[in-house]
C-alpha positions as CSV (number, residue, x, y, z in Angstrom):
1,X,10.5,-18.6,-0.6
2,X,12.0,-21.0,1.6
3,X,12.1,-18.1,4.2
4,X,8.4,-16.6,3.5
5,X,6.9,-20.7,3.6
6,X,9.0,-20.9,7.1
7,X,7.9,-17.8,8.7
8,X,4.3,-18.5,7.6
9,X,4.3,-21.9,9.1
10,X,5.9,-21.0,12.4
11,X,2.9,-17.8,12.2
12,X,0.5,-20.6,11.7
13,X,1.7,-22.9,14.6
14,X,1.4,-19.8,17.1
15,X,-2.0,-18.8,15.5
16,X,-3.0,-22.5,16.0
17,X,-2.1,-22.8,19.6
18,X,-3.7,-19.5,20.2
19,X,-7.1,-21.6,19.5
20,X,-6.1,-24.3,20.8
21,X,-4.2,-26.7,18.4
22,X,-1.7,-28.6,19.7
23,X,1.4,-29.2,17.5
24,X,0.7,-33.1,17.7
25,X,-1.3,-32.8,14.5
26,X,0.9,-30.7,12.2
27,X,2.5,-33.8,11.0
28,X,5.6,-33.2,8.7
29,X,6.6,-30.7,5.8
30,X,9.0,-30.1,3.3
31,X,9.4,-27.7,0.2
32,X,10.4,-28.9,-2.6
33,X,12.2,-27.7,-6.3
34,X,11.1,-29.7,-8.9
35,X,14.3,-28.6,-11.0
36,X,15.9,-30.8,-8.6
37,X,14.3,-34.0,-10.7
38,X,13.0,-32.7,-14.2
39,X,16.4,-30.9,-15.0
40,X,17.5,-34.9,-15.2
41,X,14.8,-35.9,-17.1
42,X,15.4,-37.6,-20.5
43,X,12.6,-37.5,-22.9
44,X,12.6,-40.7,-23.9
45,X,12.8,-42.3,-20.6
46,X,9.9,-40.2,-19.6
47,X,7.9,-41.0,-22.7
48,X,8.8,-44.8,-22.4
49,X,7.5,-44.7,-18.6
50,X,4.2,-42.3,-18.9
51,X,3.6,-41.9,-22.8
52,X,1.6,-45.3,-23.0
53,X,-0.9,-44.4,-20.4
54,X,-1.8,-40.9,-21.2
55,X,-4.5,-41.2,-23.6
56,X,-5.2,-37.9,-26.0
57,X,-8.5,-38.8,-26.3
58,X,-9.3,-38.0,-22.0
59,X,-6.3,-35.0,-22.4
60,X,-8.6,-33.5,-25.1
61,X,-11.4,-34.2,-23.2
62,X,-10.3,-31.7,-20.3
63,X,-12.5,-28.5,-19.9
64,X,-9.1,-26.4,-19.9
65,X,-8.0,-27.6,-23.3
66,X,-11.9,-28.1,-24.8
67,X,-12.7,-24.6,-23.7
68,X,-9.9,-22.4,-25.1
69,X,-10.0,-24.8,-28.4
70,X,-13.6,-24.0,-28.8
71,X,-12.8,-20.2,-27.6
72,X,-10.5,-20.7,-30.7
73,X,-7.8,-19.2,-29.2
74,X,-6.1,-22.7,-29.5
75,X,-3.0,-24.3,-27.1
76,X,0.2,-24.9,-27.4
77,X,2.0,-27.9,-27.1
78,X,3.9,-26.8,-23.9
79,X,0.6,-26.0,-22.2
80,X,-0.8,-29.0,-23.7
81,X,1.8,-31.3,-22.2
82,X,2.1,-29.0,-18.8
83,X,-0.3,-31.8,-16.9
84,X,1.6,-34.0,-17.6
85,X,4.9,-33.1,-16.4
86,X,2.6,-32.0,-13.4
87,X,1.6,-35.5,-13.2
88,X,5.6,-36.3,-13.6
89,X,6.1,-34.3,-10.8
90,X,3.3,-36.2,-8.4
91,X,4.5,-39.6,-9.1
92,X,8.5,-38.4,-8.5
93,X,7.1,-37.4,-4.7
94,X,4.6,-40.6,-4.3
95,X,7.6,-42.8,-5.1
96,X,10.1,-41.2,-3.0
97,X,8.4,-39.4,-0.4
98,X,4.7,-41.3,-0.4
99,X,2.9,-38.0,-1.1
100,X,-0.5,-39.7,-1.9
101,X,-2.7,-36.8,-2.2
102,X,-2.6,-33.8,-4.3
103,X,-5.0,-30.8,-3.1
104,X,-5.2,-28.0,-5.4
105,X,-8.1,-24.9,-6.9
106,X,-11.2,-25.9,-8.7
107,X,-9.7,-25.1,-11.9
108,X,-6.8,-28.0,-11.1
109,X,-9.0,-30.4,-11.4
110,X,-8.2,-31.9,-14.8
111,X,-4.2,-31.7,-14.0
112,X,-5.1,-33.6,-10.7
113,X,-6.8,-36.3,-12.9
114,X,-4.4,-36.5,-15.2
115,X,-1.8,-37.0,-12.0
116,X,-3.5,-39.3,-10.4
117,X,-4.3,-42.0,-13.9
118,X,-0.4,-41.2,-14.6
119,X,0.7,-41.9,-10.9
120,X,-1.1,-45.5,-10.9
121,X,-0.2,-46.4,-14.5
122,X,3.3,-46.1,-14.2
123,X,2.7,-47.8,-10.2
124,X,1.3,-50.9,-12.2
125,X,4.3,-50.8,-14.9
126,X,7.1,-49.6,-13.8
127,X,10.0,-52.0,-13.4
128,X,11.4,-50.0,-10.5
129,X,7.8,-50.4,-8.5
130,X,8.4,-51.0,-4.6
131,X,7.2,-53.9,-3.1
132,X,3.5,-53.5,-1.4
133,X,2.3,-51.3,-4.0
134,X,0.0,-53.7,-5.8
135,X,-2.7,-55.7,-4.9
136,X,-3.3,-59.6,-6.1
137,X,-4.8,-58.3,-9.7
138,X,-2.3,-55.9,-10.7
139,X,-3.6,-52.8,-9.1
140,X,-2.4,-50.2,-6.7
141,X,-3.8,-50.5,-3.1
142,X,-6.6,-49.2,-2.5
143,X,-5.0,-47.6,1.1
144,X,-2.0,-46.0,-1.2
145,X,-3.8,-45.2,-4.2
146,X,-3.2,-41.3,-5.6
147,X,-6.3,-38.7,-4.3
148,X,-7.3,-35.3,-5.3
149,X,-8.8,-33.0,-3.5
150,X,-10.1,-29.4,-4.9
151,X,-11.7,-26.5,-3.3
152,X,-13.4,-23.7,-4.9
153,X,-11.7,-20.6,-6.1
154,X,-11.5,-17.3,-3.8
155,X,-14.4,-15.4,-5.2
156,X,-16.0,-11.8,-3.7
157,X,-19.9,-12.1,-3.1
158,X,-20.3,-10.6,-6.9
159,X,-18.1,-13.6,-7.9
160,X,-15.1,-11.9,-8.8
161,X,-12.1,-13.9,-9.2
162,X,-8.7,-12.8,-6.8
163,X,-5.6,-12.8,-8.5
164,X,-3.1,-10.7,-10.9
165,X,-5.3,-11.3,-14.1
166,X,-7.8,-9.7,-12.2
167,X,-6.3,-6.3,-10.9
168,X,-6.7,-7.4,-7.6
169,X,-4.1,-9.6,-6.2
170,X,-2.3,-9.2,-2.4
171,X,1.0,-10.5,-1.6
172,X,1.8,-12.6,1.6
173,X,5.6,-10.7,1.3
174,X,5.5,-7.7,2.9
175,X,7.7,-6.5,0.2
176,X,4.9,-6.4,-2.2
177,X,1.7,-5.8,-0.2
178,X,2.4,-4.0,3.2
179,X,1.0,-5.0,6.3
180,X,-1.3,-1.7,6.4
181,X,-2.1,-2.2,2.7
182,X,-2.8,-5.9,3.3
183,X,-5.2,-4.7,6.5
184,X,-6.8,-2.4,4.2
185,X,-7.7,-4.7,1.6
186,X,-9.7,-6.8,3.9
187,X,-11.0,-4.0,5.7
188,X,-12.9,-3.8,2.3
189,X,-14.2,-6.9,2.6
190,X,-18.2,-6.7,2.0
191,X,-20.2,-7.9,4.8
192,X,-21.1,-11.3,3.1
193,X,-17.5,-11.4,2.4
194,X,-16.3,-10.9,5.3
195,X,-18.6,-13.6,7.8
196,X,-17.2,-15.9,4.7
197,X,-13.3,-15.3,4.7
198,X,-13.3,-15.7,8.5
199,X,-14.8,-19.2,8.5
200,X,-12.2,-19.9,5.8
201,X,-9.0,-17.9,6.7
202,X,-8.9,-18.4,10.5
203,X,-9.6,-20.5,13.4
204,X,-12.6,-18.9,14.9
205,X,-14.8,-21.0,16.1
206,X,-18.1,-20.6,13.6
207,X,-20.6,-19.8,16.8
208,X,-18.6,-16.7,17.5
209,X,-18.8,-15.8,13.9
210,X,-22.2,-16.0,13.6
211,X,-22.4,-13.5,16.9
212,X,-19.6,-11.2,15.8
213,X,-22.0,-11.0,12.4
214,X,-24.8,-10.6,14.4
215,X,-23.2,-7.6,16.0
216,X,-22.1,-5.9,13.2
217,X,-24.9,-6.4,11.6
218,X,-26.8,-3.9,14.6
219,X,-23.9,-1.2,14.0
220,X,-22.1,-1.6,10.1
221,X,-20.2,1.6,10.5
222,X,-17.9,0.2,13.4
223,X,-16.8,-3.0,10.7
224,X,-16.6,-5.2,13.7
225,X,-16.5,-8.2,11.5
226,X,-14.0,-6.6,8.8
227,X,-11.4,-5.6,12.1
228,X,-11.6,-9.0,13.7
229,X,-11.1,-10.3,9.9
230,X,-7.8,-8.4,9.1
231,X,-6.4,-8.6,12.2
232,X,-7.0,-12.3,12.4
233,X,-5.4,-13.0,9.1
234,X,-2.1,-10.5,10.0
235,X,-1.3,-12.4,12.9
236,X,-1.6,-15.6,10.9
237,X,0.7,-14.0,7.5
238,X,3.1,-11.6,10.0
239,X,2.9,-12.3,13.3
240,X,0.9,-11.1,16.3
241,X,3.1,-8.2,16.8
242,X,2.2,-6.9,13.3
243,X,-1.2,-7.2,13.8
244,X,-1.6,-5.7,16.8
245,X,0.5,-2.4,15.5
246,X,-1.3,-3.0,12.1
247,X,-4.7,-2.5,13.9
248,X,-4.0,0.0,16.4
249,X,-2.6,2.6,13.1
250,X,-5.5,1.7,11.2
251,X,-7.8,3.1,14.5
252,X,-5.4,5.9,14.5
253,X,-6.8,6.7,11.0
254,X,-10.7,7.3,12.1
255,X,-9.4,10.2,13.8
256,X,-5.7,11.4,12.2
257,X,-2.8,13.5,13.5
258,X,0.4,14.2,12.1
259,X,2.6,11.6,14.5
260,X,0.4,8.9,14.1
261,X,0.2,9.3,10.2
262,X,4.2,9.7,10.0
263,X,5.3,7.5,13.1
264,X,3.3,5.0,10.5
265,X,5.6,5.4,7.7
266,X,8.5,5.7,9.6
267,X,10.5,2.5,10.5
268,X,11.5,1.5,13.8
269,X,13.5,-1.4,12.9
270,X,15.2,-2.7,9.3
271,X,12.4,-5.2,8.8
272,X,10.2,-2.3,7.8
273,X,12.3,-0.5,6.3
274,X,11.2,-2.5,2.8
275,X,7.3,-1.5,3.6
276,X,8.3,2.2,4.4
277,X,9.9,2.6,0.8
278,X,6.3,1.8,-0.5
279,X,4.3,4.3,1.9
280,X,6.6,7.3,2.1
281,X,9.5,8.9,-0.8
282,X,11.0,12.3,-1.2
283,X,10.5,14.6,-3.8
284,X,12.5,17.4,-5.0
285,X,10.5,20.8,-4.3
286,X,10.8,21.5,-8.6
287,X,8.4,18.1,-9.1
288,X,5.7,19.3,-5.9
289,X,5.7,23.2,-6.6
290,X,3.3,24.5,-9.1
291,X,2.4,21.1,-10.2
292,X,-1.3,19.7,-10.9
293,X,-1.5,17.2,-8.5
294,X,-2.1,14.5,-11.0
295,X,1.6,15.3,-11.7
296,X,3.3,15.0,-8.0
297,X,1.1,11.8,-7.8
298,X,2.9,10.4,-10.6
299,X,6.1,11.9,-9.5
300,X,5.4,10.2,-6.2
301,X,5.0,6.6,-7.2
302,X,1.5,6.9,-6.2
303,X,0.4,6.5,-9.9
304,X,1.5,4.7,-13.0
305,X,1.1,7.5,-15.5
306,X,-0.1,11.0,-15.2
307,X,-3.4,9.8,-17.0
308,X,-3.8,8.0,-14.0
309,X,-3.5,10.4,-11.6
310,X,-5.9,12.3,-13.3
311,X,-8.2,9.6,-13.9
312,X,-8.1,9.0,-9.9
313,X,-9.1,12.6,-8.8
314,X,-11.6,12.6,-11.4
315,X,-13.4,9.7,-9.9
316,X,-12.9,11.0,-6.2
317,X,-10.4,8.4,-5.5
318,X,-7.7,10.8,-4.4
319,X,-7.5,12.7,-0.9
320,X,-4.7,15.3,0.5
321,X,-4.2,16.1,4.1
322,X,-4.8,19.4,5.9
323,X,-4.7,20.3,9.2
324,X,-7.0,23.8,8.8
325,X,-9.2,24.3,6.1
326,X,-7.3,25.6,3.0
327,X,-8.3,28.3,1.2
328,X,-8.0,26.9,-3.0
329,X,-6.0,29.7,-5.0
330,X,-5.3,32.0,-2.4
331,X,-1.6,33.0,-1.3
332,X,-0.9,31.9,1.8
333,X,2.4,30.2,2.6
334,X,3.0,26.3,3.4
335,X,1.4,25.0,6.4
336,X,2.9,24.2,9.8
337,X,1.1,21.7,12.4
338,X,1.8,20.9,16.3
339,X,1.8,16.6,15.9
340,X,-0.9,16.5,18.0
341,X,-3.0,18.4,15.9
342,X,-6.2,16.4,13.7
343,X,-5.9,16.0,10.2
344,X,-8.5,16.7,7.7
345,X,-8.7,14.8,4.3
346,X,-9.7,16.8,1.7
347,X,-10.8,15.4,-1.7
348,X,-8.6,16.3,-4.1
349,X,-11.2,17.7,-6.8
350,X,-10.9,21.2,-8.4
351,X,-7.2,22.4,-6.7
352,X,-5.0,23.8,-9.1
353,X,-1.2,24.0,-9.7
354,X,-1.0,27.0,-7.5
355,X,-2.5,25.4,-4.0
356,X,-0.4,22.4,-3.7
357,X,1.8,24.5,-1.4
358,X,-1.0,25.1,0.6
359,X,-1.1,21.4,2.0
360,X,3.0,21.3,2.3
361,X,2.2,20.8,5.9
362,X,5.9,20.5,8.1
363,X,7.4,19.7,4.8
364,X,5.3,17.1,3.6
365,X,2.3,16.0,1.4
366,X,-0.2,13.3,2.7
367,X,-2.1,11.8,0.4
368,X,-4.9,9.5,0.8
369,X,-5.9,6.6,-1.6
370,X,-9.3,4.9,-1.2
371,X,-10.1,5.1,2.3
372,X,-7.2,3.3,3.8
373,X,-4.0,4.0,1.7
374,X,-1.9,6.5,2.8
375,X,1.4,8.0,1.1
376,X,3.8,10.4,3.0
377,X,5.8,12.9,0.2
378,X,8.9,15.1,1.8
379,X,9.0,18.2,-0.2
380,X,12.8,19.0,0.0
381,X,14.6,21.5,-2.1
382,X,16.5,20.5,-5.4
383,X,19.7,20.9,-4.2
384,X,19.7,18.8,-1.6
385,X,17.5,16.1,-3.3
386,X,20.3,15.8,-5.9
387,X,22.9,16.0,-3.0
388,X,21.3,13.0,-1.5
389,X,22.1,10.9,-4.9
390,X,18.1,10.2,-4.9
391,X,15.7,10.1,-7.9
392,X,12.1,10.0,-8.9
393,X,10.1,9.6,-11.8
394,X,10.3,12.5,-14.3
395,X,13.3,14.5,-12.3
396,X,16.0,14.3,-14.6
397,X,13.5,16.1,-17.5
398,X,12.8,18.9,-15.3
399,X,16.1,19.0,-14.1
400,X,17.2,19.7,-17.2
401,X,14.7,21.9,-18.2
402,X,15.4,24.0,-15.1
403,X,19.1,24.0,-15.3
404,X,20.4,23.2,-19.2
405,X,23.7,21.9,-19.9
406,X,24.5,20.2,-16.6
């Protein structure tokens, strides 16, 4: 974390000077474990300095406990209590490190309430308060007293929420949402959404917003505002470098050959090496031959569960490369492609078991989620899969199926 937070912030100094932010305003920062102070806490120290001022009648009054005791779902007493170590939490940094304001979501708000009553009543009690806290009644200073600030959730235009509850969460680590996967996602971006994420996500000034709308409103198809939106975002999460090479693959894509879909999934250094294990794997030839596709999706890692696979080429959601037109159930052998050569996405649809060979093209499959996801398989034989010490989903069943007893 401490890496990701530092990478991110030095990303976000560049991205600022870019536009014209001098590092004169960045003020200070520091990441902090909160083990480092509640693993000492005693119970009845903490209840002697905060249990007075925490009134149950205001902590039931909060819409997160009101709602999911009407929802009758009830709470528990550790979520019931979680604001107020929260609050615990906020007055340990205000007294050590004068952290005066706590900025949070929209659905904070209650926990940032409850910090900020807990953070003046123990200010105004404590027998360890610093000197120049309180004012000539009793009270903290106005000039150091506790704020909140909240801003609204991440919605889409429909008002969907973002996050893993709802299915649709990315990942600032490259280790859980690629740079091309995290491109992709905001690529998606409707058009509302999109002139809306880049007044919040970046530094673009909002006049040149409102013309780069303006000019992708004359000509949607080129996703002018999208582009400048992902690539604007990459350079701020990964770096400049990433962006630039994000973009320039993604542009590959409107027009594919074989070099630039594998040069994509290939690394060139062992900082990608992570991102490559999500965008290309190796199959043996036993779990690719002869197989529905649903299957070899699954196998692949492309899927969670056969069901799934089959759920995704059902809905038109799934797409394998070709470099010719493939004639479905004849007997021609696998495929062979000069890298230069365009590639053709065909929607995976009515194929059977007996034409996956036809799109083994140089030894690999190329499938296509969505419109921007792309997924590399190398069809190698068995024995040199199991020579290799590597595994995938499913092999050791056919394995033994194929060859009982070893």
């Amino acid at each position: 974390m401490h890496a990701q937070l530092g990478q991110l912030w030095n990303n976000a100094r560049l991205y600022g000077q870019r536009h014209g932010h001098g590092e004169e305003v960045l003020g200070q920062r520091q990441l902090l474990n909160n083990a480092t102070w509640l693993g000492q806490l005693n119970i009845l120290d903490f209840l002697r300095t905060m249990g007075n001022g925490m009134r149950l009648g205001a902590m039931l009054g909060r819409d997160t406990v009101r709602n999911k005791m009407e929802k009758g779902d009830g709470m528990s007493f550790a979520e019931f209590t979680y604001p107020l170590l929260q609050a615990w939490d906020w007055w340990h940094m205000y007294r050590t490190h004068g952290v005066q304001m706590q900025i949070g979501g929209s659905d904070q708000y209650g926990n940032i309430i409850a910090g900020m009553d807990a953070v003046k009543h123990i200010a105004q009690t404590s027998t360890t308060q610093q000197e120049g806290w309180l004012d000539s009644t009793g009270r903290v200073k106005d000039e150091l007293a506790p704020m909140g600030l909240t801003v609204p959730l991440l919605t889409t235009a429909s008002g969907e929420k973002f996050g893993k509850s709802a299915g649709n969460a990315v990942w600032l680590d490259s280790n859980l949402t690629s740079a091309f996967d995290l491109y992709g996602f905001l690529l998606r971006s409707s058009d509302e959404d999109a002139e809306r994420y880049l007044k919040l996500f970046t530094f673009i000034p909002t006049s040149e917003i409102t013309a780069v709308a303006a000019e992708h409103a004359a000509d949607p198809g080129k996703r002018k505002a999208q582009h400048l939106l992902a690539g604007e975002v990459l350079e701020l999460v990964h770096g400049k470098e990433v962006a630039d090479k994000t973009r320039a693959e993604h542009q590959a894509l409107r027009n594919p050959n074989l070099a630039a879909l594998t040069n994509r999934a290939s690394p060139t250094d062992g900082t990608e090496a992570a991102q490559t294990s999500q965008q290309r794997t190796v199959l043996p030839s036993s779990l690719v031959l002869s197989t529905p596709f649903s299957r070899v999706l699954y196998h692949a890692g492309i899927v969670a569960s056969k069901s799934e696979g089959a759920r995704l080429i059902a809905k038109g959601g799934a797409y394998v490369a070709s470099p010719s037109p493939v004639a479905v159930g004849g007997d021609s052998v696998a495929a062979s492609a000069t890298a230069t050569e365009t590639v053709t996405f065909v929607q995976l649809k009515d194929q059977g078991p007996k034409d996956v060979q036809h799109y083994i093209t140089n030894g690999m499959l190329i499938f296509r989620v969505g419109k921007w996801k792309v997924r590399i398989v190398d069809v190698i034989e068995d024995a040199e899969f199991d020579a290799r010490g590597l595994d995938a989903v499913g092999w050791s069943e056919v394995r033994n199926a194929i060859r009982p007893g070893e």
